[in-house]
N, C-alpha and C positions, 0 to 999 in steps of 0.2 A: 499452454494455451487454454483458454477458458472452455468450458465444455456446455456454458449453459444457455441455451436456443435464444434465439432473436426475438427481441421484445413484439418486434411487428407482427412476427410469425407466431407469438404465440397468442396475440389477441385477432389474427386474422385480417389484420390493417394495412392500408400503403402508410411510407412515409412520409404522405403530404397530409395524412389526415386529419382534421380539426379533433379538438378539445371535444364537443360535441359526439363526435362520431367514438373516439376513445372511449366515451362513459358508457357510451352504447353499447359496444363490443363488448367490453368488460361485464357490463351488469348482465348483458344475457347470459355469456360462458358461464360467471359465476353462477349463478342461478340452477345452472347445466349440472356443474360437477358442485354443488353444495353437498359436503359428508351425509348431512339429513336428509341427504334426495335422490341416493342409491344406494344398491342391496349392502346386505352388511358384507358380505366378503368383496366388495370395492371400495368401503368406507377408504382405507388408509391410499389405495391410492388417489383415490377423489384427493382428500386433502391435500395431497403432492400437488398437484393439478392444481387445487383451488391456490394453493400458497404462491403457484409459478405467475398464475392469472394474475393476482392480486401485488407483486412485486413488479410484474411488466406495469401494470395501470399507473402503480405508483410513480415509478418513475416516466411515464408517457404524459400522466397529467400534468407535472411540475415542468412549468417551463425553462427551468434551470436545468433540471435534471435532464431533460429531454435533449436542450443543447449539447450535454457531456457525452451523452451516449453517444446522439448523431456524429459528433464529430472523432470520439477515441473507442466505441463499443462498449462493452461491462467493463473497459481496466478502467477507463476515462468516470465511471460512476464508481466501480468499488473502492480505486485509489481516495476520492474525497468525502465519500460516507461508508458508514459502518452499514451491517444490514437493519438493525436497530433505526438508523436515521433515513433510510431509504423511505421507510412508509411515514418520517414524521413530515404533517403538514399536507398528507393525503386523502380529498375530503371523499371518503365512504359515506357519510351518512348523510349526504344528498343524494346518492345513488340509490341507495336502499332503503331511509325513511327511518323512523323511528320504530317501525311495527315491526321492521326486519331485524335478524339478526337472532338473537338469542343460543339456549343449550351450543350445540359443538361450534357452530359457527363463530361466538362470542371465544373461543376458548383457542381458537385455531392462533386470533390475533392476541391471546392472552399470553402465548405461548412465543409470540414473538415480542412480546416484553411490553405490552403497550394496550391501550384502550380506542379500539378504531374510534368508537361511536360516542361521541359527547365531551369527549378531551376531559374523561377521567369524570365523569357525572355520576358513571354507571360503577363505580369503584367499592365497592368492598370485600368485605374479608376471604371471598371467594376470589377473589382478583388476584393474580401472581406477579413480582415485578422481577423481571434479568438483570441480573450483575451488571454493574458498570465496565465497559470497556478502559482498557489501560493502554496507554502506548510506551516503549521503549525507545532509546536512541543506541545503537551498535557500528562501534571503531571499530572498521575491519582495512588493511591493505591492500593493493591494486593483486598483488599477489593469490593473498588470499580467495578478492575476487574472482583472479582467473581461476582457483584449481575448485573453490567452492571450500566450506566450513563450517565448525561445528564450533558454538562459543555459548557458555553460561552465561547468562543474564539473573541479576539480583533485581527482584523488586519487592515491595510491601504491598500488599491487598488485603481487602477484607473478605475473609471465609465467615461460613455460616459457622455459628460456635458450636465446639463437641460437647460442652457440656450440658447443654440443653436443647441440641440437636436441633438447632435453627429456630424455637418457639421463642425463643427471649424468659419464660418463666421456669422459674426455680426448678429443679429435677425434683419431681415428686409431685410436684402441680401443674395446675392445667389454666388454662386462660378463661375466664369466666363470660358470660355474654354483656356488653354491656347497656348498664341500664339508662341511660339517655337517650340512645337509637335503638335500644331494643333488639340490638344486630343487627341491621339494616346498613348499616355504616354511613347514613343520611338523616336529617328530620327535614321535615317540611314546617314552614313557617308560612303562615296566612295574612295575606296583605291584602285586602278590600276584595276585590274580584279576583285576586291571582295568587295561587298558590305555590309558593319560593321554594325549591331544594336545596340546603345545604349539607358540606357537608357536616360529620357530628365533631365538632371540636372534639370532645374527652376522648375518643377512642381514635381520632385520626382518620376516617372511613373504615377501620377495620372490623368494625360490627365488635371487636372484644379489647376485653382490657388484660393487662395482667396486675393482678392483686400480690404477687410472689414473684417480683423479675430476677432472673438469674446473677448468680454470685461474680460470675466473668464475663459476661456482657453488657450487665447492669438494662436486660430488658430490650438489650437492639438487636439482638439475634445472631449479631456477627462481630465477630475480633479481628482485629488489624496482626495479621503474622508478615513475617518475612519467607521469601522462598529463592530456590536456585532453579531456575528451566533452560536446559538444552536446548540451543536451536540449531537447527539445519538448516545453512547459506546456502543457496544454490549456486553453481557457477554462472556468473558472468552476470551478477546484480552490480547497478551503479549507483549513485549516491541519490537517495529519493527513492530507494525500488522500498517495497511495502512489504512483509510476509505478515501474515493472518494465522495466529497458535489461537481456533475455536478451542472457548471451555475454559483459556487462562487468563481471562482476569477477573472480576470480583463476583463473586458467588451471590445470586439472591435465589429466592422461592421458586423464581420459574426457571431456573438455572444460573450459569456463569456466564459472563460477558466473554469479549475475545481478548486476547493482548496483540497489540501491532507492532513490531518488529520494524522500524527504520532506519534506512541502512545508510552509514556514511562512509565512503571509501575516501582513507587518509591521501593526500597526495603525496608522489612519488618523486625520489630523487632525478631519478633516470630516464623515466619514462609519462609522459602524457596520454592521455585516451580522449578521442574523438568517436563517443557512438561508440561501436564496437572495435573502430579502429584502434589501433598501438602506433601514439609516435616517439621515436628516440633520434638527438641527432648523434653525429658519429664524424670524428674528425678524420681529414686524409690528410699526408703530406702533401708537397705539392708537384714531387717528383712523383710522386705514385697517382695524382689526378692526370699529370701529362702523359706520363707513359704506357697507365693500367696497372689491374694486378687486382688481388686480392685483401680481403678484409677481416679483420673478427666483428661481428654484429651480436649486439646483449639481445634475447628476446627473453619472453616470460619463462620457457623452455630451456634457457641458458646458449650460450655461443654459437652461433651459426656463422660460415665463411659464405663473405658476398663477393661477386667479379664487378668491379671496378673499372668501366671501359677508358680507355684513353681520352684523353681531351676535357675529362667530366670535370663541371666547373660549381664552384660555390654555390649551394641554396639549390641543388640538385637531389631530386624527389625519387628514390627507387622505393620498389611496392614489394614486401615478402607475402606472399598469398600465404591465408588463412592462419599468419601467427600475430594473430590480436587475438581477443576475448571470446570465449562462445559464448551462442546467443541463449539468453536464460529461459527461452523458449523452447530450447534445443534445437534452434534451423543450424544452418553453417556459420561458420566464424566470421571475425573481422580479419582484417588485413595488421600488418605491422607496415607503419611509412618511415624508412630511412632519410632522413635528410642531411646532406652530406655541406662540409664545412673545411675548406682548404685550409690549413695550418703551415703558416709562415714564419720561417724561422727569426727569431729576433735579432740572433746575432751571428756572423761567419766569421770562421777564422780566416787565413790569407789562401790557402788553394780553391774554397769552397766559393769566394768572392771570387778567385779570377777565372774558374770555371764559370761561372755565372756572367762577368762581363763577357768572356770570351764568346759564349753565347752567344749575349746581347749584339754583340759585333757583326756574328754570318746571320742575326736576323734583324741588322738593319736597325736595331734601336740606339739612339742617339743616346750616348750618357755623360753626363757633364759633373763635376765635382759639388755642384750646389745638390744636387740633389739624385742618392743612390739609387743602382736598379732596384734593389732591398726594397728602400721606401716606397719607389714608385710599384712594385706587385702588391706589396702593401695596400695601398692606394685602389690598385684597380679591383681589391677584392674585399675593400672596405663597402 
């Protein structure tokens, strides 16, 4: 289960509160717990604090976002964005103005791989960007689902290069400043009354160039390898469940992305799932439906015997408590639903037919040569 507090609770808000009132909340807390606005031994927990503020808002202000919460909590938002995509699209710098912001503040959201304030205006060589997140797809059996598993996964990402230790220039040089922007990673360009920021083509906003790019990266700072990663399935994921391996997928400056793990459970010969439920059906005679008696029943656990009461008739529902799936949350389990299938025999030899008329006879059913009692149980159980 999710462990991390309620967006309401943590900006102080009801559920019904306007867009309005959200920014309000937010801008004062923030404000409250800004790293640059308490003593230095609560800096790091301010940050905690500001980053939890600042993730509720996000998702509070988007009205998209807000629908997913309200209606599935944090699975209903982490299952359709990364934490990376949580804050895109969340406008900060209506809140706080252009004057606001700067030193750690700028650095908190820098660290979350992105540029709150001006959609990347503010961008240079000082700026850090996060690896791109990867997603994976993993075959796993119903089986497997139940007991939980552990399975390699191959993929390709880009790491930062060893050989030049993520700078992109040659081992033995250094990045020079460059001289268009001056390192600035912007010029400004003068049009009548209005002075224009852009960014500096030659250096790409990064304030430098490299005059000596590296021999194996050729200057991008990161190479495409292959890798092998362990996952751990937990028990009782179904097809569409999500795991989240932070730090495994592509490596940039401000760290590594995540890789996403989606999970697909093959379907089974023998058995179906409903939710946590298990269903299998299971064939009876039809002398053991009339009379009773016992059963072998498949579960994920292997054979279990069922009692079969008398009279039990085709498309009859018995329920094994708690042998379906555990919950991947760790509550209690699902049920296993037997559904049971009389099996009629196709052919009789001559004592098994006149047992069977003879039957037919002390209970009154009429049987005529056009059409046998065979066919007609047949019939009633079709």
């Amino acid at each position: 289960m999710s462990t991390k507090r309620d967006y309401y609770e943590i900006l102080g808000i009801s559920k019904s509160a306007s867009l309005d009132e959200v920014k309000k909340a937010y801008r004062t807390l923030a404000l409250k717990y800004h790293p640059d606005r308490v003593p230095h031994e609560k800096k790091k927990e301010a940050e905690e604090q500001f980053k939890e503020l600042s993730e509720a808002y996000a998702v509070l202000s988007d009205s998209q976002k807000r629908s997913l919460y309200d209606q599935y909590g944090h699975a209903g938002v982490d299952q359709k964005y990364s934490y990376q995509d949580i804050f895109k699209g969340a406008d900060f710098s209506s809140i706080f103005g252009e004057g606001f912001g700067g030193g750690l503040f700028d650095e908190i959201f820098s660290d979350l791989g992105f540029d709150i304030f001006g959609a990347g205006q503010r961008r240079t060589r000082h700026n850090r960007e996060r690896g791109r997140d990867l997603q994976v797809q993993v075959d796993i059996t119903l089986e497997e689902a139940f007991k939980g598993v552990s399975k390699t996964v191959k993929i390709s990402r880009y790491d930062l290069c060893k050989e030049c230790l993520g700078t992109g220039a040659k081992p033995g040089t250094k990045k020079t400043t460059c001289p268009e922007c001056r390192g600035k990673g912007h010029i400004t360009v003068s049009s009548g009354f209005f002075n224009l920021r852009q960014t500096c083509s030659r250096c790409r906003g990064e304030g430098e160039i490299i005059a000596h790019p590296c021999p194996i990266c050729h200057g991008q700072a990161r190479v495409k390898t292959a890798h092998k990663i362990e996952v751990k399935i937990p028990a009782g994921v179904d097809t569409g469940s999500n795991l989240r391996l932070r730090g495994e997928g592509e490596e940039g400056k401000a760290g590594a992305g995540d890789l996403y793990v989606v999970i697909n459970v093959l379907e089974d010969r023998k058995f179906s799932r409903r939710d946590n439920d298990i269903i299998v059906e299971v064939f009876v005679s039809m002398v053991k439906a009339a009379l009773g008696g016992e059963i072998e029943v498949p579960t994920l656990e292997g054979d279990v015997r069922m009692k079969i009461p008398q009279g039990t008739q085709t498309g009859k529902i018995f329920r094994l408590r708690d042998k379906g799936m555990p919950d991947v949350h760790g509550r209690s389990r699902g049920d296993e639903l037997v559904v049971v299938n009389i099996e009629i025999p196709q052919s009789l030899n001559t004592k098994q037919r006149e047992l069977l008329e003879e039957f037919a006879r002390i209970s009154g059913e009429n049987i005529d040569n056009k059409e046998s009692f065979t066919d007609k149980i047949k019939k009633a159980f079709k």
